[in-house]
C-alpha positions in Angstrom: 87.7 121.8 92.2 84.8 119.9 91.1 84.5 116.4 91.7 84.0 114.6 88.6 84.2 111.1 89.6 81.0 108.7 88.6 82.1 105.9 91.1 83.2 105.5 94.5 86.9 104.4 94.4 88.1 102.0 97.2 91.5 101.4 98.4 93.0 98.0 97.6 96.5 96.2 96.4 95.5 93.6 93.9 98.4 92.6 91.6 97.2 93.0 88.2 98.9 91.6 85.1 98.0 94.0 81.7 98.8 92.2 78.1 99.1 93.7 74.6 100.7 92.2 71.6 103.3 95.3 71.2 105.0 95.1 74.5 103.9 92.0 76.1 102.9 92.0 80.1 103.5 94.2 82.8 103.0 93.1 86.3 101.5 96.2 88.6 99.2 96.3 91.5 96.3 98.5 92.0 96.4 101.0 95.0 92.6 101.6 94.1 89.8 100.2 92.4 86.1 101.3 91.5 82.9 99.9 89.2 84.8 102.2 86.7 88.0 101.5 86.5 91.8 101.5 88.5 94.9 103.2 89.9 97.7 101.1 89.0 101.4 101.7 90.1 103.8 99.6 87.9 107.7 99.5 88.4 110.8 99.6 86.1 109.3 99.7 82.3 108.0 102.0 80.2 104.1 102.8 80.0 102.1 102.0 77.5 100.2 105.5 76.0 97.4 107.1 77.0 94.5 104.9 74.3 96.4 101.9 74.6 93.6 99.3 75.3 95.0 96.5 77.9 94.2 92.8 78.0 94.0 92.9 82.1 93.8 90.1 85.0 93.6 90.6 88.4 94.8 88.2 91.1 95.0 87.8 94.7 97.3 85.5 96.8 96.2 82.3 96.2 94.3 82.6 92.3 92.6 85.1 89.8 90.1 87.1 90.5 88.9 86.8 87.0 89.3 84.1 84.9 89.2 86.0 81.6 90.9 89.2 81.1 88.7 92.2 81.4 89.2 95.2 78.8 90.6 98.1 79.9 91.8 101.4 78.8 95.0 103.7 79.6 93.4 106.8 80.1 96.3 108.5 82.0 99.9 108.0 83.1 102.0 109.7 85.6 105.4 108.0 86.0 104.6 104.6 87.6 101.1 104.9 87.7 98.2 104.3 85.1 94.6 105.5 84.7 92.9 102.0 83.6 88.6 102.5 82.9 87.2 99.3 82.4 85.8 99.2 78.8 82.4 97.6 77.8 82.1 94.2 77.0 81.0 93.3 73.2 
C-alpha cells in the first residue's frame, strides 16, 4: 500500500480536551501527533461524526500547551479513536 501521509507523525500522550456546542467536551489523549493533525483514543462516549469540526486544547502535566483552542477536524473514527487534521486558521 502506498503511503499517503504528508507529515511525519510522532508518538506522544498529550491529553487533549475537544469542545462543540452539540455534545459538550470529551477528554482523550493523543497516542500521536504530526504538523497535520492527531490520533486520539477517547474512552466511554460516543464519537462525534466524521466532519464534525472540534474546538481542541492540548495539555501536559502541569498547563496547556495552547492557550487558545486550535481547529480541528474529525476525519475518521474507529471505536475509541479519532482522525483529528488540524484546520487552517482564518
Amino acid at each position: 500500500m502506498e503511503e499517503r501521509r504528508k507529515y511525519e507523525r510522532r508518538a506522544s500522550s498529550i491529553r487533549v480536551e475537544m469542545e462543540h456546542p452539540s455534545f459538550g467536551k470529551i477528554i482523550g489523549s493523543t497516542t500521536d501527533i504530526s504538523d497535520g493533525g492527531a490520533q486520539v483514543t477517547i474512552e466511554k462516549v460516543v464519537a462525534p461524526p466524521v466532519g464534525t469540526e472540534v474546538n481542541v486544547v492540548f495539555k501536559k502535566m502541569v498547563g496547556m500547551i495552547n492557550d487558545k483552542p486550535v481547529a480541528m477536524k474529525v476525519m475518521h473514527s474507529s471505536k475509541c479513536t479519532l482522525g483529528l487534521m488540524f484546520l487552517p486558521r482564518t
